[in-house]
Structure formats: structure tokens, C-alpha cells
ChimeraX commands (.cxc) that place a marker at each C-alpha (Angstrom):
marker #1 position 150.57,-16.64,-1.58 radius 0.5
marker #1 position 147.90,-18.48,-3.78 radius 0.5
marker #1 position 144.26,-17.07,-3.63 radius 0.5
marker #1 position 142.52,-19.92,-2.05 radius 0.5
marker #1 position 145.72,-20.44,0.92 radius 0.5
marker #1 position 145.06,-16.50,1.73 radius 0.5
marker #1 position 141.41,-17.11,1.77 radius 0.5
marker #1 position 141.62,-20.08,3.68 radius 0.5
marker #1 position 144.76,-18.09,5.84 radius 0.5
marker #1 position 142.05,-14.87,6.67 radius 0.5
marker #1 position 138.70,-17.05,6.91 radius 0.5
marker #1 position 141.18,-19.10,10.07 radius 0.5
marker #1 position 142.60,-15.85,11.62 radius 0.5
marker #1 position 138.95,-14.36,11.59 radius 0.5
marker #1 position 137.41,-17.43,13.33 radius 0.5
marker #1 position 140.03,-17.29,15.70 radius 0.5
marker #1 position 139.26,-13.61,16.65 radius 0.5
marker #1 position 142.79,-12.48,14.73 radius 0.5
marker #1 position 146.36,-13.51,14.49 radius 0.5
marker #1 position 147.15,-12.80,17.84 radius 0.5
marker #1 position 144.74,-15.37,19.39 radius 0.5
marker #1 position 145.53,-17.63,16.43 radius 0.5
marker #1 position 149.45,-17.78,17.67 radius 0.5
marker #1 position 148.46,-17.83,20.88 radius 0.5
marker #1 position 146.41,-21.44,20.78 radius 0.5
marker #1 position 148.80,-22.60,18.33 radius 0.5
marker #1 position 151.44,-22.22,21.33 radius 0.5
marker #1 position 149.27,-23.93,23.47 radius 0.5
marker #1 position 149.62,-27.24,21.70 radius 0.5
marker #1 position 153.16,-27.18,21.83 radius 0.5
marker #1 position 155.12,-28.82,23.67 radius 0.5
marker #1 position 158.50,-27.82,24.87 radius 0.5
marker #1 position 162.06,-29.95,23.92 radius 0.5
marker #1 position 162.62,-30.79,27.42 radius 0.5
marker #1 position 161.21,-32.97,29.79 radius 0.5
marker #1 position 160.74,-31.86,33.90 radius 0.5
marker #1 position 160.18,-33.92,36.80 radius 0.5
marker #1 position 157.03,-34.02,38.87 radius 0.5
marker #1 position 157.44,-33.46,42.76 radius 0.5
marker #1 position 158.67,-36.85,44.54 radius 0.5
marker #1 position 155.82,-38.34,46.56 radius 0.5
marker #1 position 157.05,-41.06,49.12 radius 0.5
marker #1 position 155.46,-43.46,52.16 radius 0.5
marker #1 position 156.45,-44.63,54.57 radius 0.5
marker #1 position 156.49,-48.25,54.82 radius 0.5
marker #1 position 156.12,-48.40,58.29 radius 0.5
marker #1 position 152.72,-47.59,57.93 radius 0.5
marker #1 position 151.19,-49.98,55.37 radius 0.5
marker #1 position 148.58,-52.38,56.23 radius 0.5
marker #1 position 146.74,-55.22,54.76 radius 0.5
marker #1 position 144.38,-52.38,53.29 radius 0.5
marker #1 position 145.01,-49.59,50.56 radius 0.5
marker #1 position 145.69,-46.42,51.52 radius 0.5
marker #1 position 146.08,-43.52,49.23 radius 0.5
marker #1 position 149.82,-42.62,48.21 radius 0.5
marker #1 position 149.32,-39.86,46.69 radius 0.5
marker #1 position 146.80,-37.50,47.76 radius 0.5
marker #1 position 146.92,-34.62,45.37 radius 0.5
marker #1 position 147.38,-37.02,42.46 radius 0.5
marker #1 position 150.28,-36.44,39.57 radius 0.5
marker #1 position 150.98,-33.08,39.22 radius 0.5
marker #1 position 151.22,-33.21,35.52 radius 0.5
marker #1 position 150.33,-35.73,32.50 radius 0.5
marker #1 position 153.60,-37.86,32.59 radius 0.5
marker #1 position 154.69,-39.97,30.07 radius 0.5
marker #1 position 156.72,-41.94,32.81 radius 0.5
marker #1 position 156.46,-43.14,36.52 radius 0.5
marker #1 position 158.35,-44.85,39.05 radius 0.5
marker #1 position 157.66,-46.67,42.02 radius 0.5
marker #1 position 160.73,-47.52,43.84 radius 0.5
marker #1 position 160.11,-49.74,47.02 radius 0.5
marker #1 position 163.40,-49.31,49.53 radius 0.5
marker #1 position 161.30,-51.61,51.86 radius 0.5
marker #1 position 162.49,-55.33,52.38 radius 0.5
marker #1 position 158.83,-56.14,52.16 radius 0.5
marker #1 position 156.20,-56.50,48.96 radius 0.5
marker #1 position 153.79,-53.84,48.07 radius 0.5
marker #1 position 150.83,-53.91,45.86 radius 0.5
marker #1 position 149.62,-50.63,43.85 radius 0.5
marker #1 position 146.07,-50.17,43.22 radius 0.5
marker #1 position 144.50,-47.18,40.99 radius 0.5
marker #1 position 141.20,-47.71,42.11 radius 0.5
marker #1 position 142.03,-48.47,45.90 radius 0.5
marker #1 position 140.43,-52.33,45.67 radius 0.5
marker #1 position 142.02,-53.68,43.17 radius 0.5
marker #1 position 145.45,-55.26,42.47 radius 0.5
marker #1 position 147.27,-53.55,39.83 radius 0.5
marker #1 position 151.01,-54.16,40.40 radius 0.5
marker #1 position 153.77,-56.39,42.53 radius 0.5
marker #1 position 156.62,-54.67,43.67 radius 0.5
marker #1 position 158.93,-56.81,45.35 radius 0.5
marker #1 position 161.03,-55.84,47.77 radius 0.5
marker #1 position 164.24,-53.01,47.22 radius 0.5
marker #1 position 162.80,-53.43,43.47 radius 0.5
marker #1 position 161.86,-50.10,41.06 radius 0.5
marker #1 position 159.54,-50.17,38.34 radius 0.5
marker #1 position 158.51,-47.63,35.40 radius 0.5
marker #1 position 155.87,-47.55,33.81 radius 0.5
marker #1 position 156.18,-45.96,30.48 radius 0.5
marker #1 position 152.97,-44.78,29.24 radius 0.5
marker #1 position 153.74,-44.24,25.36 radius 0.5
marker #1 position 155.64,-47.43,25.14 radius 0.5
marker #1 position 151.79,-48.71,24.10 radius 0.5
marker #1 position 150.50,-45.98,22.36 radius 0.5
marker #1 position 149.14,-46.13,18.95 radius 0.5
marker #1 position 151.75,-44.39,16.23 radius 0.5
marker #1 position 150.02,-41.25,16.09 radius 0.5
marker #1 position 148.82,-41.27,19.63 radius 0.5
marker #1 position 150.49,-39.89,22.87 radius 0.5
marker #1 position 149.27,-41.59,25.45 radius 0.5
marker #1 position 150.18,-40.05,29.14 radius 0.5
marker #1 position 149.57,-40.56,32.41 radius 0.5
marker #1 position 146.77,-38.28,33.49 radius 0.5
marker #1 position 147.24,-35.30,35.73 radius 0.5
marker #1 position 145.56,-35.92,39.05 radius 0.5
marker #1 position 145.45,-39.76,38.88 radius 0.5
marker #1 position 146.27,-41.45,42.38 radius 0.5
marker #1 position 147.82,-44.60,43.88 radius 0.5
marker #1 position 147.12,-47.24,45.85 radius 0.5
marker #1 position 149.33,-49.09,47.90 radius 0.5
marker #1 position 148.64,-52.10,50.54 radius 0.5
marker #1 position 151.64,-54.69,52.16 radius 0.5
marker #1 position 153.30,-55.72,55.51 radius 0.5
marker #1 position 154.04,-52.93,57.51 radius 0.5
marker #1 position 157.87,-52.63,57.90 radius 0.5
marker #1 position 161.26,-49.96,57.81 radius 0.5
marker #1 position 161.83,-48.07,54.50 radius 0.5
marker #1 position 159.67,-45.58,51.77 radius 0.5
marker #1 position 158.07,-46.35,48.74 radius 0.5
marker #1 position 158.60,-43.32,46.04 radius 0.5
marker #1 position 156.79,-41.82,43.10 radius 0.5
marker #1 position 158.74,-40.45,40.21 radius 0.5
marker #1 position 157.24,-38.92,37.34 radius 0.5
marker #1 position 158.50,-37.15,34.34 radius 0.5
marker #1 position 156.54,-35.44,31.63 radius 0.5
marker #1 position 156.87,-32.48,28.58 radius 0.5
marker #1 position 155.97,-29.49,29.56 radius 0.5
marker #1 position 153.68,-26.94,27.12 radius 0.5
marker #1 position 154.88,-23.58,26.20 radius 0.5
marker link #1:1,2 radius 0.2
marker link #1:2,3 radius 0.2
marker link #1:3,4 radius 0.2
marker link #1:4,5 radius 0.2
marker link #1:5,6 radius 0.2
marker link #1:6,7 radius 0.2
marker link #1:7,8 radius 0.2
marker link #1:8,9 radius 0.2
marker link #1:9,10 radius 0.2
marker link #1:10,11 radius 0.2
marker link #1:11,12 radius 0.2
marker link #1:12,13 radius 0.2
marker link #1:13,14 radius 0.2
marker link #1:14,15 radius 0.2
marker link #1:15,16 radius 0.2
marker link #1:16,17 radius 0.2
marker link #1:17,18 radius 0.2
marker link #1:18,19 radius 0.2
marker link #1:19,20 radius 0.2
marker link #1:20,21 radius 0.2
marker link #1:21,22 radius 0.2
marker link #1:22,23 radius 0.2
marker link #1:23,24 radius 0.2
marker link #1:24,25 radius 0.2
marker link #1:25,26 radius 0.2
marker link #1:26,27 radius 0.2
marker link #1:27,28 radius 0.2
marker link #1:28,29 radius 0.2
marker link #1:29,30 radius 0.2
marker link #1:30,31 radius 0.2
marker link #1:31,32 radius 0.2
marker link #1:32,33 radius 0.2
marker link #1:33,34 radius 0.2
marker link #1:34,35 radius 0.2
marker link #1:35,36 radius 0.2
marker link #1:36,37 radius 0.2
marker link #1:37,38 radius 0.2
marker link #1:38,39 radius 0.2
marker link #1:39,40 radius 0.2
marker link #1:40,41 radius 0.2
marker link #1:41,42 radius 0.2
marker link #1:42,43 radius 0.2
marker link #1:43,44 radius 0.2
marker link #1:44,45 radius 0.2
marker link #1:45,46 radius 0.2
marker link #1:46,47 radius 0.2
marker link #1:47,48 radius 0.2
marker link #1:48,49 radius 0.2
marker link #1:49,50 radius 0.2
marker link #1:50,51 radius 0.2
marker link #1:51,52 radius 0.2
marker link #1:52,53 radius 0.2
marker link #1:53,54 radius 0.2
marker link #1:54,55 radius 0.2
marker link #1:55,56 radius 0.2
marker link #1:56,57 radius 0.2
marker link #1:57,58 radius 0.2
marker link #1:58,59 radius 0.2
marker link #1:59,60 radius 0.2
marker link #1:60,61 radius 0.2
marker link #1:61,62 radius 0.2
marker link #1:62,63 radius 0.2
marker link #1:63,64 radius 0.2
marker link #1:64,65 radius 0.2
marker link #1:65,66 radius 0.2
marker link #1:66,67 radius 0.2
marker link #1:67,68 radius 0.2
marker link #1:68,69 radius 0.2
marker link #1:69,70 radius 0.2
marker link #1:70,71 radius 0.2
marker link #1:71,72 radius 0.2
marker link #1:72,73 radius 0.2
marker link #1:73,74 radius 0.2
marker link #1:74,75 radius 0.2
marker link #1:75,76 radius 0.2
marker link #1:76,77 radius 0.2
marker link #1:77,78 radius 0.2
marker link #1:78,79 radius 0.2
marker link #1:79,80 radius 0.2
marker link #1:80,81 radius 0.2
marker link #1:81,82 radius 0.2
marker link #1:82,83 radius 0.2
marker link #1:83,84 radius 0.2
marker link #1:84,85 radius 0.2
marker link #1:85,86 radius 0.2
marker link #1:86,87 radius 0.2
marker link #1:87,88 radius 0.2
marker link #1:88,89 radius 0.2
marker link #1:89,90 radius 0.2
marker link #1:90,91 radius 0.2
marker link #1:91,92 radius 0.2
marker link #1:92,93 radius 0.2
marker link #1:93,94 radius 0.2
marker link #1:94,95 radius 0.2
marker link #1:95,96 radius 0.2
marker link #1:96,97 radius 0.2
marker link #1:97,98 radius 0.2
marker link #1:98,99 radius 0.2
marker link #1:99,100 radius 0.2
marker link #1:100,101 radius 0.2
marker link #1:101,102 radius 0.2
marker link #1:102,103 radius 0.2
marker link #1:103,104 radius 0.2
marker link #1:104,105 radius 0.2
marker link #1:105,106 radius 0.2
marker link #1:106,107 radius 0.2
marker link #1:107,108 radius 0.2
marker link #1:108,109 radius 0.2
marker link #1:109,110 radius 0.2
marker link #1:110,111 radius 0.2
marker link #1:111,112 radius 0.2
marker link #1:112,113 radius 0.2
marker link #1:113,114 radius 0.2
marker link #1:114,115 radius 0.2
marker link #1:115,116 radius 0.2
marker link #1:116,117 radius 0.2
marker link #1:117,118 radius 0.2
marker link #1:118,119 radius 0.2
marker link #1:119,120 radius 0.2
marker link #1:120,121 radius 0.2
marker link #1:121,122 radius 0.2
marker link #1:122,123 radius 0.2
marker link #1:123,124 radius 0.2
marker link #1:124,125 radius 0.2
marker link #1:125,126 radius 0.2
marker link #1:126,127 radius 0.2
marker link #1:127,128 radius 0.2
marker link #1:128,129 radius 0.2
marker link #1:129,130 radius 0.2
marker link #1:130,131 radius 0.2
marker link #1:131,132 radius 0.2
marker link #1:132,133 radius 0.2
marker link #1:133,134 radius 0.2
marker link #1:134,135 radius 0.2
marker link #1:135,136 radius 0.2
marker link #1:136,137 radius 0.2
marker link #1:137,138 radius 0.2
marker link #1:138,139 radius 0.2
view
């Protein structure tokens, strides 16, 4: 190893507090080579109104790079993510993703953030509306 990439190798681990805390927060910005699925949140469509009501209490479980909203309604339903506003149309028996990244700068990742909630106002009627989500986890 060259002088200046052991001096510049040391002066890192010694910031760090040693090589074991230098591994260890170089593993947390890892991500893993698979992709999980968030838990499925669903509504029931019976029990929309004319107003927004909150979907998804708890928020996304994880940063997801991907959602779906599946409506197996045979009415519309908007999505809000601020509860007033109208963000999406999903027709009826219609699914739509929404991939975050497809947007992203080149050396960006842009995800959906963990904890961010949904909207959703229509005509009451039979069926669910679900919430997919998929995302990388760290290791």
C-alpha cells in the first residue's frame, strides 16, 4: 500500500473510532440484491365518501421504490397525499404503479418515503382498494 492511501486508510479508521465501526457504517449503506414487499394495506370501498379518509394509517412501512393501488371497486377513486388535494384517478377494476426511480436523476435514488400516507375519496360501493409496495432492503 502507497504511503499517502495508508495515511489516508488510518486517519479514516481513526475518525471512525476503528475498523470495526468503519465496516459497520459502511454496511449500513448497503443495500441488499433483493427486493421485499411491504405489508398489503386495503379499504374497503364500501366505506368511501365524498371526503378523504386516511388509507393508510401507519404510513409505508419502508422507503419503496414502487407502489400499487389496485381498485377492485366498479366505482372511481381519487388518492390524495395531503388529504385535500387531488393527486390521482383510478378508474374502476383499474391498478396503477407508481414507480418512484423511473424520474430520478442518474445518480439519484429517489424512493417513496417510509411513513408517507394516502388519501382516498369516491362513491361508496362493494369491493377494496389495495396498497402494494416493494422496496431494497439494507444489510
Amino acid at each position: 500500500m502507497g504511503d499517502i492511501v495508508k495515511f489516508l486508510y488510518i486517519s479514516r479508521i481513526t475518525m471512525l473510532g476503528g475498523p470495526d465501526i468503519y465496516l459497520l457504517n459502511m454496511r449500513r449503506l448497503m443495500k441488499a440484491n433483493y427486493v421485499l414487499m411491504i405489508p398489503l394495506e386495503t379499504f374497503n370501498t364500501a366505506n368511501l365518501t365524498g371526503n378523504y379518509q386516511l388509507m393508510n394509517p401507519g404510513g409505508l412501512a419502508h422507503p419503496c421504490y414502487m407502489i400499487k393501488f389496485y381498485n377492485v371497486s366498479g366505482n372511481p377513486i381519487y388518492v390524495s397525499m395531503d388529504g385535500a388535494t387531488d393527486h390521482e384517478y383510478l378508474p374502476p377494476d383499474s391498478w396503477f404503479p407508481i414507480y418512484a426511480q423511473a424520474n430520478s436523476q442518474k445518480q439519484d435514488c429517489a424512493l417513496w418515503k417510509t411513513g408517507t400516507q394516502f388519501w382516498v375519496k369516491g362513491t361508496a360501493g362493494a369491493g377494496i382498494l389495495t396498497l402494494s409496495g416493494y422496496y431494497q432492503p439494507q444489510i
